[in-house]
PyMOL Python script that loads the backbone (N, CA, C, O; Angstrom):
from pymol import cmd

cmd.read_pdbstr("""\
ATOM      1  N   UNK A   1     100.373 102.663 123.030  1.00  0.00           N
ATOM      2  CA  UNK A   1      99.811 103.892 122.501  1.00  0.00           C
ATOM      3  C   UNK A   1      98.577 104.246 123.332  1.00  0.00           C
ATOM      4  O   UNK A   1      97.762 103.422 123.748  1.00  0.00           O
ATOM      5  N   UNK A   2      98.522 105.988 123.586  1.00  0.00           N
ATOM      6  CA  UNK A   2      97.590 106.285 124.833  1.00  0.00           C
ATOM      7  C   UNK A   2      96.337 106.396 124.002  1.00  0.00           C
ATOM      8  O   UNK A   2      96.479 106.387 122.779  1.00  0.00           O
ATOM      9  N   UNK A   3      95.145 106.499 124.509  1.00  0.00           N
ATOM     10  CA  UNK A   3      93.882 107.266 123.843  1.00  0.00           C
ATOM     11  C   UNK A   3      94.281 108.576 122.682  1.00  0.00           C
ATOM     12  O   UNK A   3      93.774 108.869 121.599  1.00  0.00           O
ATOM     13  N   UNK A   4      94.846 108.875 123.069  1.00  0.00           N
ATOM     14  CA  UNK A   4      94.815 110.529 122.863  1.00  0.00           C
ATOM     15  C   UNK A   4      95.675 110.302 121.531  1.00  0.00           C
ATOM     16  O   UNK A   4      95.160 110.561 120.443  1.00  0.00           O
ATOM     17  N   UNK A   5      96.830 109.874 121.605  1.00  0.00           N
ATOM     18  CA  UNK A   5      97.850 109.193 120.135  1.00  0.00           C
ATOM     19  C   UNK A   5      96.634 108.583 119.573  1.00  0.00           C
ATOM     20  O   UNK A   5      96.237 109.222 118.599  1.00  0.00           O
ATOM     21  N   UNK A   6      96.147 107.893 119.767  1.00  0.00           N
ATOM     22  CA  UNK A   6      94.657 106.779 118.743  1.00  0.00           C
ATOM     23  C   UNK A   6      94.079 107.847 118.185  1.00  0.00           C
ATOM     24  O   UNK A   6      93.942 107.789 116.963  1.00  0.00           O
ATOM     25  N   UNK A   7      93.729 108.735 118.693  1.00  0.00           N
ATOM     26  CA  UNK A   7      92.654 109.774 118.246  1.00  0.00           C
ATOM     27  C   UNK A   7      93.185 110.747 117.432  1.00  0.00           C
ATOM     28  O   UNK A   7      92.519 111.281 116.545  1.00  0.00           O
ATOM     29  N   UNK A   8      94.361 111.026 117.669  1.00  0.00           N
ATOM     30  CA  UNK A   8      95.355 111.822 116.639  1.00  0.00           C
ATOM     31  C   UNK A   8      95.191 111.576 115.355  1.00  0.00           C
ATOM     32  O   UNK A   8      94.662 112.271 114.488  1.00  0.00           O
ATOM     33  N   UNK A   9      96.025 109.815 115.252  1.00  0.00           N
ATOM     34  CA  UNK A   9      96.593 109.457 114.401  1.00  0.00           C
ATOM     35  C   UNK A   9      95.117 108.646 113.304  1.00  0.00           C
ATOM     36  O   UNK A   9      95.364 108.167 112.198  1.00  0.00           O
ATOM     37  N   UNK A  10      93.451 108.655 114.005  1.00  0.00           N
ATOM     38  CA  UNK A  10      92.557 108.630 113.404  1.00  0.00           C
ATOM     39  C   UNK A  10      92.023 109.997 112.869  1.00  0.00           C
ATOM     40  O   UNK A  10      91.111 110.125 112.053  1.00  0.00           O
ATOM     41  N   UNK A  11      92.620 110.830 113.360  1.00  0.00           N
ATOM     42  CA  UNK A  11      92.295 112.598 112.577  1.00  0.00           C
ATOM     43  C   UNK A  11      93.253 112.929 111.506  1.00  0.00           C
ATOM     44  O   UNK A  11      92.840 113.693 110.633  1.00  0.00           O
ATOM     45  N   UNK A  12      94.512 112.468 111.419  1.00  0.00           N
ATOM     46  CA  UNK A  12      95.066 112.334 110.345  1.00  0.00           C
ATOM     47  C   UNK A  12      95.339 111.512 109.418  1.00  0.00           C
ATOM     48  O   UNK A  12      96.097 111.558 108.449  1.00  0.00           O
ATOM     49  N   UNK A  13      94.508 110.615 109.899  1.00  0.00           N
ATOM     50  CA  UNK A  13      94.948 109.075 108.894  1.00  0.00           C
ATOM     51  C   UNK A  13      93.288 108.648 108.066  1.00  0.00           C
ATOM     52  O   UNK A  13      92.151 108.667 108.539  1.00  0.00           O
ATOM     53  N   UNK A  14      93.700 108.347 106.912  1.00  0.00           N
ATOM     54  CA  UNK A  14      92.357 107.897 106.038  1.00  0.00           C
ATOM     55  C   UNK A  14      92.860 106.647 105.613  1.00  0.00           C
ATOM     56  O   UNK A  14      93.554 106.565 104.600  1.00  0.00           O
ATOM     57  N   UNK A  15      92.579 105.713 106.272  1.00  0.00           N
ATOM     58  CA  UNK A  15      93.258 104.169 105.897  1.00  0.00           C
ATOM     59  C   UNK A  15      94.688 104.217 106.157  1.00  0.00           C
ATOM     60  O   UNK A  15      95.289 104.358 107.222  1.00  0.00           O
ATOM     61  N   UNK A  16      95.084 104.081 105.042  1.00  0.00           N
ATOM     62  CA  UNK A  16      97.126 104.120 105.425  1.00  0.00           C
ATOM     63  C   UNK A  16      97.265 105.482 104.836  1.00  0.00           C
ATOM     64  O   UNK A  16      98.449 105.813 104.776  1.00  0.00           O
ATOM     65  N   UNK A  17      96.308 106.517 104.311  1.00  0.00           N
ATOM     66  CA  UNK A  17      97.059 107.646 104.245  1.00  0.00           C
ATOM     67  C   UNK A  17      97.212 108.447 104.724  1.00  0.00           C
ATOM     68  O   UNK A  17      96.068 108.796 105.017  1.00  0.00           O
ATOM     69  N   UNK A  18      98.298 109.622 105.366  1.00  0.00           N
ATOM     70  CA  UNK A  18      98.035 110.689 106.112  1.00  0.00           C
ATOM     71  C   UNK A  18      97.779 111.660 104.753  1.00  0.00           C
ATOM     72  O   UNK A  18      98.313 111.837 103.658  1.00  0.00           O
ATOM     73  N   UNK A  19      96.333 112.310 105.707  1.00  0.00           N
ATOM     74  CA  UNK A  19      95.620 113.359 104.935  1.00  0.00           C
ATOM     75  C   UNK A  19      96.160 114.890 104.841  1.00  0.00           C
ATOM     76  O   UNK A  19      95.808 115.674 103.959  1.00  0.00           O
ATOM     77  N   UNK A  20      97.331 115.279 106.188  1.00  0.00           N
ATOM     78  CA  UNK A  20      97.547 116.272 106.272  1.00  0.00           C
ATOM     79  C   UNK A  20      98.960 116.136 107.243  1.00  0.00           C
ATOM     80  O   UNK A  20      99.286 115.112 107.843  1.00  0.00           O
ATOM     81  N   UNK A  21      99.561 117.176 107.242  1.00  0.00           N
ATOM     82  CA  UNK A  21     101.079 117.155 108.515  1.00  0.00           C
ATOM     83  C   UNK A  21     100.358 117.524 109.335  1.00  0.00           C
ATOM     84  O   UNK A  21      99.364 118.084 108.872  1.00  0.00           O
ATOM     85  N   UNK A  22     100.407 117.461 110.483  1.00  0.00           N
ATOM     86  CA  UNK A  22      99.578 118.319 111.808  1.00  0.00           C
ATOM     87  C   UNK A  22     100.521 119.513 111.691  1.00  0.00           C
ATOM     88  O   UNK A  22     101.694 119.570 111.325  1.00  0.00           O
ATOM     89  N   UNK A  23      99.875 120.224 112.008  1.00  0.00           N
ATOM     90  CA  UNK A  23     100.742 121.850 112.426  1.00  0.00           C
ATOM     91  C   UNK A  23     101.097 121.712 113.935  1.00  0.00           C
ATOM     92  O   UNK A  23     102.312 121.906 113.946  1.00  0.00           O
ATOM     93  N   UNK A  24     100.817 121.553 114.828  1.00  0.00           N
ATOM     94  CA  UNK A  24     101.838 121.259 115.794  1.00  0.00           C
ATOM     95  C   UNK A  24     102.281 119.793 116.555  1.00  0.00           C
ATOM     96  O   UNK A  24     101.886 118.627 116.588  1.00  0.00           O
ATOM     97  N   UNK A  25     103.476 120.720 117.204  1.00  0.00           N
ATOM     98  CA  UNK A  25     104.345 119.740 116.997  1.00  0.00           C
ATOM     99  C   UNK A  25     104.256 118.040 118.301  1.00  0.00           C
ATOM    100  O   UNK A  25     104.831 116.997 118.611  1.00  0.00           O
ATOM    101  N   UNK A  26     103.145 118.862 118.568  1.00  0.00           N
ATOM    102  CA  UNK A  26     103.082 117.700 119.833  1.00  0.00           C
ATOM    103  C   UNK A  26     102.375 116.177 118.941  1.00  0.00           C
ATOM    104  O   UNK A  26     102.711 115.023 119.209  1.00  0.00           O
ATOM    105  N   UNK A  27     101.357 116.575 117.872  1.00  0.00           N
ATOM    106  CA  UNK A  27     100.346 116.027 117.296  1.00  0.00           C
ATOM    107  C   UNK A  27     101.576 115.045 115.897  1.00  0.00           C
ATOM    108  O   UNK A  27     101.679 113.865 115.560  1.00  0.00           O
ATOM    109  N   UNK A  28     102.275 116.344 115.474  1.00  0.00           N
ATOM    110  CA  UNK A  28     103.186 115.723 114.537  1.00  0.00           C
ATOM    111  C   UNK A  28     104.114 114.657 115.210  1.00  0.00           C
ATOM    112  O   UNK A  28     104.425 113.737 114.455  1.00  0.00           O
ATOM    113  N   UNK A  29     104.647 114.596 116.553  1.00  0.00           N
ATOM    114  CA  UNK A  29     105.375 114.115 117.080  1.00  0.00           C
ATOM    115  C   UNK A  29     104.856 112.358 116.878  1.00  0.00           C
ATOM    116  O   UNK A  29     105.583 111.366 116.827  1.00  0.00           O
ATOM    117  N   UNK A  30     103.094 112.454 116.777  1.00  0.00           N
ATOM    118  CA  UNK A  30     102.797 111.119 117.430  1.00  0.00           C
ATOM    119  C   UNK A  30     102.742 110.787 115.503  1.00  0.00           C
ATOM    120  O   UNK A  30     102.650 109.581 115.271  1.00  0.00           O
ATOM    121  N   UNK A  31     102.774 111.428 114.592  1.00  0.00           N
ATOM    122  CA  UNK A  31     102.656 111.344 112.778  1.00  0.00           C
ATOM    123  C   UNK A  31     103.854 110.351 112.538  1.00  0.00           C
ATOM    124  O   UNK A  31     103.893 109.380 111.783  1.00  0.00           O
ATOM    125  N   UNK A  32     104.763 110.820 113.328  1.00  0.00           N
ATOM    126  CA  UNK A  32     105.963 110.952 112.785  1.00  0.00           C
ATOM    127  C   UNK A  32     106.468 109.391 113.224  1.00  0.00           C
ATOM    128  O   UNK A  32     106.906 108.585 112.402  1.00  0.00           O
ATOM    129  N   UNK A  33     106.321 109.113 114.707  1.00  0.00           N
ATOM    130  CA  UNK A  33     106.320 107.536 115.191  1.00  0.00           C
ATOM    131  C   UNK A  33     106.031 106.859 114.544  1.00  0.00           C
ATOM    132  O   UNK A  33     106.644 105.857 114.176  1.00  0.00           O
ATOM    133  N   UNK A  34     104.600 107.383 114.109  1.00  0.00           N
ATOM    134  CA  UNK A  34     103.791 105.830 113.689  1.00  0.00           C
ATOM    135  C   UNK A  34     104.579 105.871 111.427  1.00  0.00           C
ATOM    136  O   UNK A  34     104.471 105.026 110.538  1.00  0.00           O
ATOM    137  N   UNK A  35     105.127 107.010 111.439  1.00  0.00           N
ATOM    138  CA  UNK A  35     105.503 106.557 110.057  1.00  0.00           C
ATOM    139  C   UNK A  35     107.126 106.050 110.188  1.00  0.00           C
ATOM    140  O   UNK A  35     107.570 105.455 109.207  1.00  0.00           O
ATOM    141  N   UNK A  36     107.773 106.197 111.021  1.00  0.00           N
ATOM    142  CA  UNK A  36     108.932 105.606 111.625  1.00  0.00           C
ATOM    143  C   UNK A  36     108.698 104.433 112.046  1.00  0.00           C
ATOM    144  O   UNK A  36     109.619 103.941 112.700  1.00  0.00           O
ATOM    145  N   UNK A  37     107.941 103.912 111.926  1.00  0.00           N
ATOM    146  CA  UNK A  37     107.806 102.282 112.235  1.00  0.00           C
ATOM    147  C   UNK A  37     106.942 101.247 111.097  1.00  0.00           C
ATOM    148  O   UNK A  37     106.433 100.130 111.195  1.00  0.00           O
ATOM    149  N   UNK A  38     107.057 102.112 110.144  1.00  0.00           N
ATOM    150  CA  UNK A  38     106.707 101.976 108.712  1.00  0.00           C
ATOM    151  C   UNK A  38     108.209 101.573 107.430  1.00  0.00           C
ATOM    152  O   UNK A  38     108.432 101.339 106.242  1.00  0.00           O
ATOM    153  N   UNK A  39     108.753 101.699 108.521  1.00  0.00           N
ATOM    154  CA  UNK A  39     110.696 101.084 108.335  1.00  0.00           C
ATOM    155  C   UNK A  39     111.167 100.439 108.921  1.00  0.00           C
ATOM    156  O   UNK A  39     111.136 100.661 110.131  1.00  0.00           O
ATOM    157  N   UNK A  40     111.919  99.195 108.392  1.00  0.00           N
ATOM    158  CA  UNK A  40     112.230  98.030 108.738  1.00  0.00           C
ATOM    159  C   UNK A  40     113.726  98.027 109.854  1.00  0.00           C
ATOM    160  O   UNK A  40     114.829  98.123 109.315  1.00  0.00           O
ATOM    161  N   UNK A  41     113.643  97.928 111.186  1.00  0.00           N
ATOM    162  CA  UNK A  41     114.761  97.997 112.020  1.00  0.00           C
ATOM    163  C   UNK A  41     116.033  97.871 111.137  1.00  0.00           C
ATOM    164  O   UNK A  41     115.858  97.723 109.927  1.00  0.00           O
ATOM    165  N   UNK A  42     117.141  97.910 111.570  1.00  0.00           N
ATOM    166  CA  UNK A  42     117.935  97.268 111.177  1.00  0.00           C
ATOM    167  C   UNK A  42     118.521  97.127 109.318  1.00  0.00           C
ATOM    168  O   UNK A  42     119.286  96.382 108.706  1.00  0.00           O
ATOM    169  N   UNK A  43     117.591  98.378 108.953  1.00  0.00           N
ATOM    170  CA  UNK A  43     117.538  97.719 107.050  1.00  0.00           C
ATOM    171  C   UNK A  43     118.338  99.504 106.909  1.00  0.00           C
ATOM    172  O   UNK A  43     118.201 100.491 107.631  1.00  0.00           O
ATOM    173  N   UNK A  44     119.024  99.317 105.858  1.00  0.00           N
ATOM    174  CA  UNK A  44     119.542 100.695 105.306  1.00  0.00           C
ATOM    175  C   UNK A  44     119.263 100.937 104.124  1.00  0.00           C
ATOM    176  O   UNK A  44     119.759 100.258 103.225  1.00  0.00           O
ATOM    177  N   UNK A  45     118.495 101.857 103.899  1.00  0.00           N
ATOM    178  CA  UNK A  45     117.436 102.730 102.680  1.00  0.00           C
ATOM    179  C   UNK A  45     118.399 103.162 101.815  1.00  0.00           C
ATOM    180  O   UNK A  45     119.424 103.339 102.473  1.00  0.00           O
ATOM    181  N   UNK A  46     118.619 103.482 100.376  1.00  0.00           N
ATOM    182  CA  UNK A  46     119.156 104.993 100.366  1.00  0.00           C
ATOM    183  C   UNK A  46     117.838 106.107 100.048  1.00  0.00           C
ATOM    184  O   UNK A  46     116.681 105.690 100.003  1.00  0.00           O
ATOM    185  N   UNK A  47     118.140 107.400  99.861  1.00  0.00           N
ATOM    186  CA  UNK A  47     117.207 108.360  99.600  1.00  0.00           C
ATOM    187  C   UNK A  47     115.828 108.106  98.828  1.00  0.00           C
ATOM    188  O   UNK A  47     114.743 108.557  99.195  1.00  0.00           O
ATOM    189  N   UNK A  48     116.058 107.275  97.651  1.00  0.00           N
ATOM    190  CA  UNK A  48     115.061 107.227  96.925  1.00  0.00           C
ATOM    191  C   UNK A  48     114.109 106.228  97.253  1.00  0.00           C
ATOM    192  O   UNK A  48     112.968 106.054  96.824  1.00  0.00           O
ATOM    193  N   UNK A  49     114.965 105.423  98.324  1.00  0.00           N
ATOM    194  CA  UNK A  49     113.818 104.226  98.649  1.00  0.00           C
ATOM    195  C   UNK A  49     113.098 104.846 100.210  1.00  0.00           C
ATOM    196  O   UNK A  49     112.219 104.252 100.835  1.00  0.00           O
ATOM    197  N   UNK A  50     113.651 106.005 100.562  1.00  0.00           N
ATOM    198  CA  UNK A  50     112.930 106.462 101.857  1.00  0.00           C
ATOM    199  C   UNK A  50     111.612 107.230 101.316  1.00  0.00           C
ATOM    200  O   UNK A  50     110.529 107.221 101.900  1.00  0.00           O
ATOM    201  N   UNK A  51     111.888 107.890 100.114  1.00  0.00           N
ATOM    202  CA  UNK A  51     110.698 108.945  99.802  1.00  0.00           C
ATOM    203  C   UNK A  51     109.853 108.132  99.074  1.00  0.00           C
ATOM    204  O   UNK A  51     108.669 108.459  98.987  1.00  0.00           O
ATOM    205  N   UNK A  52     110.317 106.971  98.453  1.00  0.00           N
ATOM    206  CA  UNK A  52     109.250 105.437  98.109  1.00  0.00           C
ATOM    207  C   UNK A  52     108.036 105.397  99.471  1.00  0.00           C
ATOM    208  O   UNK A  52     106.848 105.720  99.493  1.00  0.00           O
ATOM    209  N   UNK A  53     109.037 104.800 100.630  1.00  0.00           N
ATOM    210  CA  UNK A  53     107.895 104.130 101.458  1.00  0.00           C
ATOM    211  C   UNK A  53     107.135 105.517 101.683  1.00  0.00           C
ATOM    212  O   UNK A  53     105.906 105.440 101.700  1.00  0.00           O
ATOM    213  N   UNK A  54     107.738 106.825 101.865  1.00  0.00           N
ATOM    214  CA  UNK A  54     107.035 107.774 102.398  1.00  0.00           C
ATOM    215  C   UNK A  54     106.054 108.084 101.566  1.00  0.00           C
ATOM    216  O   UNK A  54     105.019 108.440 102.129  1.00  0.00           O
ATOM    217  N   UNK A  55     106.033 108.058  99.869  1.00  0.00           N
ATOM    218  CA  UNK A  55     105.032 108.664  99.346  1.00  0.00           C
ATOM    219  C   UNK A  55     103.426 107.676  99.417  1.00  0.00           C
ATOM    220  O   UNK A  55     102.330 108.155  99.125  1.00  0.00           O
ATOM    221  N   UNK A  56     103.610 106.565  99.772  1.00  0.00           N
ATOM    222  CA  UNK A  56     103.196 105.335 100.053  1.00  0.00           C
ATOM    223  C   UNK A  56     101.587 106.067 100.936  1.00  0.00           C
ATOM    224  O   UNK A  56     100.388 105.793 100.889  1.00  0.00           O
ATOM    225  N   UNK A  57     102.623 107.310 101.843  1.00  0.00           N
ATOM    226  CA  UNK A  57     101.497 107.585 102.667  1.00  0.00           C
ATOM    227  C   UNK A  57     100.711 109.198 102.007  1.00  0.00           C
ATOM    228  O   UNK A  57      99.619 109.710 101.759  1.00  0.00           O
ATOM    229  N   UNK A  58     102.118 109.446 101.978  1.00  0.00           N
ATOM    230  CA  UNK A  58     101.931 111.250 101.815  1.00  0.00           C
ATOM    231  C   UNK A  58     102.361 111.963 100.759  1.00  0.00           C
ATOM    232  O   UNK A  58     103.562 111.718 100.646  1.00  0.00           O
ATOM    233  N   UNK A  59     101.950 112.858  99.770  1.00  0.00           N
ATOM    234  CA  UNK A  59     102.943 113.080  98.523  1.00  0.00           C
ATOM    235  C   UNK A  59     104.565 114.043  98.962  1.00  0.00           C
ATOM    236  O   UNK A  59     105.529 114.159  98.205  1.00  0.00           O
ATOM    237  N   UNK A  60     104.468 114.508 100.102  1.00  0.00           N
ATOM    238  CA  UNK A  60     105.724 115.245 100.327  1.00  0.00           C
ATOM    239  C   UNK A  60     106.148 114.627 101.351  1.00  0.00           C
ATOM    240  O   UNK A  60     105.742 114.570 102.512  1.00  0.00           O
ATOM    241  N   UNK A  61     107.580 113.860 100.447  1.00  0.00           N
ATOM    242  CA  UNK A  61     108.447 113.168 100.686  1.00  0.00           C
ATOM    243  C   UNK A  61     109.185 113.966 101.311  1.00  0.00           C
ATOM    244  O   UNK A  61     109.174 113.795 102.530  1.00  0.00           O
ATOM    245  N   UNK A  62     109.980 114.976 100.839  1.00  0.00           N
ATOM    246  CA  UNK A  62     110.870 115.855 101.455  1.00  0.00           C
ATOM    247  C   UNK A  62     110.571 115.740 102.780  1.00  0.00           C
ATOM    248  O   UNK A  62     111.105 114.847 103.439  1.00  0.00           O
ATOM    249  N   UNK A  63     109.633 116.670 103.382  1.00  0.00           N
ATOM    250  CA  UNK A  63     109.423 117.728 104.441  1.00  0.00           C
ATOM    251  C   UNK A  63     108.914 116.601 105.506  1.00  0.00           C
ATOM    252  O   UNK A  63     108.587 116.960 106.637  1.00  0.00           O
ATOM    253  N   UNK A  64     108.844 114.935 105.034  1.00  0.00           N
ATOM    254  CA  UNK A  64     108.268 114.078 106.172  1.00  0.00           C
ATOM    255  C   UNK A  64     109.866 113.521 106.332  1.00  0.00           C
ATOM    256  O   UNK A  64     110.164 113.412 107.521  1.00  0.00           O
ATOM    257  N   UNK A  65     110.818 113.194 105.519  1.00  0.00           N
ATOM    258  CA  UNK A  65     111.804 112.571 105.402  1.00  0.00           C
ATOM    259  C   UNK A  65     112.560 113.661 105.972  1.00  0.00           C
ATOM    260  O   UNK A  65     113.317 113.284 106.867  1.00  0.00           O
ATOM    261  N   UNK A  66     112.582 114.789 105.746  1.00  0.00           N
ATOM    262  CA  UNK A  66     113.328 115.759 106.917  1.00  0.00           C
ATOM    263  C   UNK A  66     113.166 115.843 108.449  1.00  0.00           C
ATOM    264  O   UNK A  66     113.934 115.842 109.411  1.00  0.00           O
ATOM    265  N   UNK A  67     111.968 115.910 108.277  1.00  0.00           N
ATOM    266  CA  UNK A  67     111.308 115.642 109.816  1.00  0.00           C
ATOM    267  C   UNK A  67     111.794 114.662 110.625  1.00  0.00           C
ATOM    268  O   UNK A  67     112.226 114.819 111.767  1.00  0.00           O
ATOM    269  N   UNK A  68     111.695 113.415 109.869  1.00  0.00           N
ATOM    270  CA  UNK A  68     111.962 112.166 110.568  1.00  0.00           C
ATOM    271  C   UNK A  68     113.525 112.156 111.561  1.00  0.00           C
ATOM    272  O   UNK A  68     113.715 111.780 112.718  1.00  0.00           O
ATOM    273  N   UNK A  69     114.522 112.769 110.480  1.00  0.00           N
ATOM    274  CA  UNK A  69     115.682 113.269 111.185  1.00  0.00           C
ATOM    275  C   UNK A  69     115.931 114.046 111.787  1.00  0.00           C
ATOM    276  O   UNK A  69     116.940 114.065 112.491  1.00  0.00           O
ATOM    277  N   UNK A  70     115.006 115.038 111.702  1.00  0.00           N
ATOM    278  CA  UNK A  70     115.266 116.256 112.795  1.00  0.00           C
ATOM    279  C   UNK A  70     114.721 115.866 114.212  1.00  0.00           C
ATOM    280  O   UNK A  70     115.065 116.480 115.222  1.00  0.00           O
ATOM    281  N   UNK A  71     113.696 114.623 114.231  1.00  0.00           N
ATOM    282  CA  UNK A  71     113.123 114.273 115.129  1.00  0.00           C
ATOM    283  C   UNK A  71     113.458 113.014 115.944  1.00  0.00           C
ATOM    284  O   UNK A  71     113.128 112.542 117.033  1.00  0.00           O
ATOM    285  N   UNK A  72     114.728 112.495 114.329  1.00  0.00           N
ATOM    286  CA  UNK A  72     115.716 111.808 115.590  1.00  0.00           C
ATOM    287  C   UNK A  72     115.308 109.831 115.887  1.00  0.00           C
ATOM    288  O   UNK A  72     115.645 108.922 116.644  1.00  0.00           O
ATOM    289  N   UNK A  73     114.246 110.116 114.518  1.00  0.00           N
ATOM    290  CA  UNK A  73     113.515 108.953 114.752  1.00  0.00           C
ATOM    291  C   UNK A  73     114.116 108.178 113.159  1.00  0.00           C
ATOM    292  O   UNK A  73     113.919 107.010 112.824  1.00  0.00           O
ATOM    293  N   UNK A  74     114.841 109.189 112.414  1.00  0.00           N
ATOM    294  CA  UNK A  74     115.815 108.007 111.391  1.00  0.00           C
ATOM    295  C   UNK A  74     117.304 108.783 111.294  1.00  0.00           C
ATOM    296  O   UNK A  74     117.450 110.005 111.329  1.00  0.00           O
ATOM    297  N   UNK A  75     117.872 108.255 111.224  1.00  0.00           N
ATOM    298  CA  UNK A  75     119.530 108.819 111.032  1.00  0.00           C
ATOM    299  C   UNK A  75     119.650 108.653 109.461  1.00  0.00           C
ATOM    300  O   UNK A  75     119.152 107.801 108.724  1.00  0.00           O
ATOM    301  N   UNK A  76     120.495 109.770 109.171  1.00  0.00           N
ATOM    302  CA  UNK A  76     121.183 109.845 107.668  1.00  0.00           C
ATOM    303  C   UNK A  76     122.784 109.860 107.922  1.00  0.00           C
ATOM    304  O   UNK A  76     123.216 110.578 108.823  1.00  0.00           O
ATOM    305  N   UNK A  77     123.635 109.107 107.171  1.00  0.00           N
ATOM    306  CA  UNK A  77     124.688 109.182 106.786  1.00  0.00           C
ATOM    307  C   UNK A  77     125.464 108.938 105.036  1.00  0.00           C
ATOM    308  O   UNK A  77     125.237 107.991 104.283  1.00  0.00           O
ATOM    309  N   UNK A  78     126.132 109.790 104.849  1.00  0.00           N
ATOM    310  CA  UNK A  78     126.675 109.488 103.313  1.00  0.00           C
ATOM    311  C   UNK A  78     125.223 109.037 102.447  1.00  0.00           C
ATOM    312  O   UNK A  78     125.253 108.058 101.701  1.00  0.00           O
ATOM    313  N   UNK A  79     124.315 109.625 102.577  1.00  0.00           N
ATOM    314  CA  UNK A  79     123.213 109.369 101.555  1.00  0.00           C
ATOM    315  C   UNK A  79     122.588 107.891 102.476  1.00  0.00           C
ATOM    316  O   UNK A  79     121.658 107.377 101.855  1.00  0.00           O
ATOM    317  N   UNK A  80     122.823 107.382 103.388  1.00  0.00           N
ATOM    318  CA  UNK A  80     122.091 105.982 103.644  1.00  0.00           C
ATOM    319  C   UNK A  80     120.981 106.302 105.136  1.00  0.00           C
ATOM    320  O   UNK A  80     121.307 106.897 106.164  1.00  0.00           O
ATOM    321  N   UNK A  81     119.922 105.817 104.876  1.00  0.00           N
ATOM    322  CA  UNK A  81     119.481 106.060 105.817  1.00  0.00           C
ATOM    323  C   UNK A  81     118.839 104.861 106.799  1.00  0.00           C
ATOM    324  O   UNK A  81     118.558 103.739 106.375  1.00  0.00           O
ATOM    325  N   UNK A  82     118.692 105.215 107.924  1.00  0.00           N
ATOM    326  CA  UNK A  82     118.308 103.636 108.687  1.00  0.00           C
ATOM    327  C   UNK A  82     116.973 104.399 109.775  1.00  0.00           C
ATOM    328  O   UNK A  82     116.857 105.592 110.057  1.00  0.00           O
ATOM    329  N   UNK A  83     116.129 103.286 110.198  1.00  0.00           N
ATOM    330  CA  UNK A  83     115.290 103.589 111.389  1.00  0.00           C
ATOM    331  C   UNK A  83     116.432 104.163 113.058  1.00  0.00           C
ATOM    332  O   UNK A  83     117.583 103.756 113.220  1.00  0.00           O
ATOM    333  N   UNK A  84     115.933 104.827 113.741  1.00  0.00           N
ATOM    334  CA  UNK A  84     116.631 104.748 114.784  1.00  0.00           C
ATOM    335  C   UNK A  84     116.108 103.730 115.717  1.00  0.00           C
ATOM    336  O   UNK A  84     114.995 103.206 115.680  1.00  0.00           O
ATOM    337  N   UNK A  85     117.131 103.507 116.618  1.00  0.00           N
ATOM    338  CA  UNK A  85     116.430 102.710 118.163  1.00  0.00           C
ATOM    339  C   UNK A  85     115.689 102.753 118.745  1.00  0.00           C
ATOM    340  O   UNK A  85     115.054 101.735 119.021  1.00  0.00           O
ATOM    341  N   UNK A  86     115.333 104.131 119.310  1.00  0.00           N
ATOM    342  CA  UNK A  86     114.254 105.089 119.916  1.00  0.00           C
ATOM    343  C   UNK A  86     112.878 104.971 119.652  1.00  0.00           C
ATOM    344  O   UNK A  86     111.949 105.356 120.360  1.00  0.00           O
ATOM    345  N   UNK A  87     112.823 104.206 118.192  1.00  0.00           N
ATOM    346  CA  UNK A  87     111.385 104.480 117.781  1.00  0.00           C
ATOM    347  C   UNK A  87     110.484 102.814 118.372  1.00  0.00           C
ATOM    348  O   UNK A  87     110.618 101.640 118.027  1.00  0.00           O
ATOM    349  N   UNK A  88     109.713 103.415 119.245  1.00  0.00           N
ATOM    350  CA  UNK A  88     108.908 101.874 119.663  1.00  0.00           C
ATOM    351  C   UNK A  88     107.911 101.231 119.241  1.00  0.00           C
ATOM    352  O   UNK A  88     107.603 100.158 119.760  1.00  0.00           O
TER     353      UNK A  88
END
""", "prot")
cmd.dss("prot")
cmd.show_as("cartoon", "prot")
cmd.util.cbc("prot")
cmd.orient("prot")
């Protein structure tokens, strides 16, 4: 992780919580990693246990748990969801 991700993810983070979504998407990009690795490789969630770990950080589960897939950093199938590979 560069300087610049550190400094991000200390403008949105208050201990383990994120305080806010970043509005863009370069800033959300680095949100979104570090809560994608807040899931266990290899483990398959279903829905209610993804918006568990997520509310953990943030109260909107939805719109971070959408994200995460649109961004490719968790896969959904038949309701199950898993971390992807991609995420380092």
């Amino acid at each position: 992780m560069d300087t610049w991700e550190c400094k991000v993810l200390t403008t949105f983070l208050k201990g383990d919580r994120l305080t806010k979504i970043p509005d863009t998407r370069k800033k959300r990009a680095v949100i979104l990693r570090w809560l994608a690795q807040q899931f266990e490789q290899d483990k398959q969630y279903l829905e209610r246990e993804v918006n568990a770990i997520i509310e953990q950080y943030h109260p909107d589960c939805a719109t971070l748990r959408r994200e995460l897939i649109g961004a490719r950093l968790m896969r959904r199938e038949r309701g199950i969801y898993w971390r992807s590979r991609e995420v380092a």
